[in-house]
N, C-alpha and C positions, 0 to 999 in steps of 0.2 A: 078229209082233205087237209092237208098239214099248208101253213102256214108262211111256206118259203121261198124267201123271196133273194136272189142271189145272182149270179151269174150260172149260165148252164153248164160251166165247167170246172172241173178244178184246178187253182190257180197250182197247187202244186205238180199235179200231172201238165201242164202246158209248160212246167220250167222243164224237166226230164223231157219229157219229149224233145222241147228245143236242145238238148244238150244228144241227142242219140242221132247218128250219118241215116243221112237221106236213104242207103240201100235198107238196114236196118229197116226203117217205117215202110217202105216200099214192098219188101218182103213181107212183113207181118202186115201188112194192108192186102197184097195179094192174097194173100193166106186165107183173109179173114173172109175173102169172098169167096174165095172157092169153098171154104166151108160152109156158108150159107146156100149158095146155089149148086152148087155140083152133087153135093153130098148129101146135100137135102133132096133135091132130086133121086137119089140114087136107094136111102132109105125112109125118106118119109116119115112116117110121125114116130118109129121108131129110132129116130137120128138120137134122143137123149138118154136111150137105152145103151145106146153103143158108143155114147162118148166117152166114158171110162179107159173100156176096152181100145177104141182109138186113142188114146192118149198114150197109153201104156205101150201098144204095139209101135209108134213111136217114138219111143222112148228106151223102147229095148233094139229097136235097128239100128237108133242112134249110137247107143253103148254097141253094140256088135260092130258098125264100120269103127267108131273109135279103136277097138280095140284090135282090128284086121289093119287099122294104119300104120299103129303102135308097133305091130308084128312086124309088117314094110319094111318101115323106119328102122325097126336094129337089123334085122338082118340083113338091109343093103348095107347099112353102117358097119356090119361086120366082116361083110368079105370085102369090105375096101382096102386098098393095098394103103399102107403108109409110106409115103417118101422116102425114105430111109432105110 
């Protein structure tokens, strides 16, 4: 048993947080529970087996819509007629 005796939090992470918009916390608040309860439910004691794996799967749809927007983006920008 170690010896410390402190506040339960750290003072640095309560300055950042104060400095980050309410949806931000809001969303990664929701987040945090659906990963506890939904997904824990869903796989069970194998949930830390496949957190890797989830992590990466989202992280690659992520980079896929980024890069299906990117597409959007020039090519509505390029059949736009210019004024002139």
């Amino acid at each position: 048993m170690q010896g410390h005796f402190g506040p339960p939090f750290s003072l640095v992470s309560l300055l950042v947080g104060a400095q980050i918009p309410i949806a931000t916390t809001l969303s990664a608040f929701l987040g945090a529970l659906t990963g506890r309860k939904l997904i824990a439910k869903k796989l069970g004691a194998d949930r830390e087996r496949y957190r890797y794996i989830l992590v990466a799967g989202i992280g690659m749809g992520e980079g896929i819509m980024a890069g299906i927007g990117a597409t959007i983006a020039l090519i509505t920008r390029s059949i736009w007629m210019l004024p002139y």
